[in-house]
N, C-alpha and C positions, 0 to 999 in steps of 0.2 A: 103902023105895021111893025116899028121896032119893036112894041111890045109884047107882040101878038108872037114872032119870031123868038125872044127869049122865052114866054111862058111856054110855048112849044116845045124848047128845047129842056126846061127844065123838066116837064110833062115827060117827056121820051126817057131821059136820064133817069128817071123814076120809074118809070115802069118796066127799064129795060136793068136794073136791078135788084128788081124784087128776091132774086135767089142767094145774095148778099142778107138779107135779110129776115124773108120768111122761111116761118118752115112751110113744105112741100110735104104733098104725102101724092103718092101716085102721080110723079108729074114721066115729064118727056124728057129725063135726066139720063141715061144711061142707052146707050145705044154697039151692038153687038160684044155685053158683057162689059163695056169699056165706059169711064163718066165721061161725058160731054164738058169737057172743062171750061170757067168761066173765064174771062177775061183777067189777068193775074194769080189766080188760080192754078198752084203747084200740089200735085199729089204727092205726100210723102210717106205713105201707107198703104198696103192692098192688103185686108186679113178675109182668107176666105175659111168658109168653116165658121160663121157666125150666126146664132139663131137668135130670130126675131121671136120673146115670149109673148106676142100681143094677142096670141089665140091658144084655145087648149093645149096645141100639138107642139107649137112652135114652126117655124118655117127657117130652112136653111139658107143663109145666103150669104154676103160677102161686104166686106167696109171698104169705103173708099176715105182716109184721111186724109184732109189737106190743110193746109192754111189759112182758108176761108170756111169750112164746114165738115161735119161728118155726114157720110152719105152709105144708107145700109140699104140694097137690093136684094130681093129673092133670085137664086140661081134659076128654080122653072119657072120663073115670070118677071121679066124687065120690069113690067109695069106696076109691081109689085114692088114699092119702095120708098122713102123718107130721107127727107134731105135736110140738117139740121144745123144753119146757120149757128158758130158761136157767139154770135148777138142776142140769139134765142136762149143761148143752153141756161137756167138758174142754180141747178147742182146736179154734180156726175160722181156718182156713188158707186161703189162695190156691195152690193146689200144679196140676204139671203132670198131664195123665191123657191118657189114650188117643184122647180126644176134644179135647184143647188145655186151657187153663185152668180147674181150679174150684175153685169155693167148697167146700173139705171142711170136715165137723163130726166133731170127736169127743167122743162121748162117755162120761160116766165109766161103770167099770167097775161099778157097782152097777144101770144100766140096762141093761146089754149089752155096752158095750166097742164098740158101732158106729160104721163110720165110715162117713157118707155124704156123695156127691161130688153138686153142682148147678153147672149150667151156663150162665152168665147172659152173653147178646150185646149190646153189644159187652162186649167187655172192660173199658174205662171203668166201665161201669156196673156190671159184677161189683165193680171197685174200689170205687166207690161204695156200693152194698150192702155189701158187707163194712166199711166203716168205720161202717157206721150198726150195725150188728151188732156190733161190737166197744165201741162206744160202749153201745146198752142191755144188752149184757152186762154192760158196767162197772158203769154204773145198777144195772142188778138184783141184783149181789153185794151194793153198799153198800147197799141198800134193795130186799129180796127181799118178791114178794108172791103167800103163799102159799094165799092164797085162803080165810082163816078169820078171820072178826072178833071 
């Protein structure tokens, strides 16, 4: 029964941290305009005014920064959004796109190999956002939190 009792517990501990570590696309993250925070999980960021370039048009929405992940929401639809652990990210670039400057993520090949482009006005402030993102990426490698005590 002890054993059965620890593999249990490790089981739970694993699956109730998946958002520490995967990326999410369309999950149950964000609830009236506000992120659902996780378990040590500090927001230290809101940019609204941020476009998702993953479709022709783009889609408006808003970033949530924290210390465990970036999290970008469509403004007319919650459910519409990406949740992007820094254990995921492989490079976060400023590169040209069809719509002018953005902030591209890559990510590693164990999550998909995705790469998604956001578009943050003005420019400046794209700059801006990307050094703070580069910064708690750094953070998070030397001291990663993976959501299990």
């Amino acid at each position: 029964p002890r054993l059965f009792t620890t593999v249990q517990a490790v089981y739970r501990a694993y699956e109730t941290s998946r958002l520490y570590r995967d990326l999410k696309l369309r999950g149950a993250i964000i609830r009236e305009r506000q992120l659902i925070l996780l378990p040590h999980e500090q927001i230290y960021n809101k940019v609204n005014g941020v476009w998702n370039l993953s479709s022709e048009q783009g889609n408006l929405g808003t970033f949530f920064v924290t210390n465990v992940r970036l999290v970008w929401h469509a403004n007319l639809a919650e459910n519409f959004n990406v949740s992007m652990p820094y254990l995921q990210m492989r490079h976060i670039r400023i590169r040209d796109s069809k719509f002018g400057p953005a902030l591209v993520f890559e990510t590693v090949l164990r999550s998909g190999g995705y790469i998604l482009g956001f578009r943050v006005d003005p420019v400046e402030r794209m700059h801006d956002v990307y050094k703070e993102l580069m910064s708690l990426h750094q953070v998070f490698s030397m001291n990663p939190i993976f959501g299990v005590d």
